[in-house]
C-alpha positions in Angstrom: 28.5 18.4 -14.6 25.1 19.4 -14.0 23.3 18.0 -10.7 19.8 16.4 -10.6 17.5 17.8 -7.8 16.3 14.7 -5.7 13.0 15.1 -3.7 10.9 12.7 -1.2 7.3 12.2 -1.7 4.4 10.1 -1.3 2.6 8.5 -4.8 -0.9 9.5 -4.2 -1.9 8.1 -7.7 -0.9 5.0 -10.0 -3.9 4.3 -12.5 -1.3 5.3 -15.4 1.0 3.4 -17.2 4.4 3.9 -16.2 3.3 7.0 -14.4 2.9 7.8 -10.9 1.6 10.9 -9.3 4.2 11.8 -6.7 3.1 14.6 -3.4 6.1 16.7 -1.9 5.2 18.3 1.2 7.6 20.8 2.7 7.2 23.6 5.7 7.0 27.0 4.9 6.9 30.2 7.1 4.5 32.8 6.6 6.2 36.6 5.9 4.4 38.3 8.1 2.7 36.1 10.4 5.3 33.7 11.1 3.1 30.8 11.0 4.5 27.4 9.8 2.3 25.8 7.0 2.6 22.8 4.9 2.7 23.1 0.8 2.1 20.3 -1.4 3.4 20.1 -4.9 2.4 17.1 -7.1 4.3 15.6 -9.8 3.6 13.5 -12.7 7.1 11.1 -12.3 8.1 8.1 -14.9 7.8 4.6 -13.2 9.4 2.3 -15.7 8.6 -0.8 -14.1 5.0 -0.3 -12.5 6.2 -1.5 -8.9 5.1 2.0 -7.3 2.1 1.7 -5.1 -0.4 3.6 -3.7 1.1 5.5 -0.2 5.0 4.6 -1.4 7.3 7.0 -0.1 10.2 7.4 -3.5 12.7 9.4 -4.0 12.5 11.2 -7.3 15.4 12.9 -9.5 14.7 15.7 -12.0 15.7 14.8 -15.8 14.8 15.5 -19.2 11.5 15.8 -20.7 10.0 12.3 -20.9 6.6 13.8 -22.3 4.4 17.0 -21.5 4.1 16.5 -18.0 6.6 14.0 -16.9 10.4 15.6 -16.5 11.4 13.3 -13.1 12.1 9.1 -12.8 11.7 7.5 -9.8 14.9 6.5 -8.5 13.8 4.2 -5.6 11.2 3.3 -3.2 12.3 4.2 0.1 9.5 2.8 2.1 6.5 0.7 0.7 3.1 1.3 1.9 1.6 -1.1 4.5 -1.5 -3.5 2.9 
């Protein structure tokens, strides 16, 4: 059985339908330099039900191509944004 890889990220973007645009942040060290940075990946993620909100923080889980760009659901909203 194959498992899905789960990431945390903020939705930085919800103006599509059933969409959300999902930021991961994590800490890398430099080769050389040793210096800690911050890398940000953004993901187009399917949100069935539209509840997603600007600032959420979700948890997302890697599946099978929903369309060109989409290939992770969000599995649930860990923390909703304050209004």
């Amino acid at each position: 059985m194959k498992v899905n890889k789960e990431l945390v990220g903020t939705v930085v973007s919800n103006r599509m339908d059933k969409t959300v645009v999902v930021a991961v942040e994590r800490l890398v060290r430099h080769p050389k330099y040793n210096k800690i940075y911050r890398r940000r990946v953004k993901f187009k993620v399917h949100d069935e039900k539209n509840e997603c909100k600007l600032g959420d923080k979700v948890r997302i889980i890697e599946t099978r191509p929903i369309s060109k760009d989409k290939r992770s659901i969000v599995k649930e909203i860990i923390t909703r944004a304050e209004r």
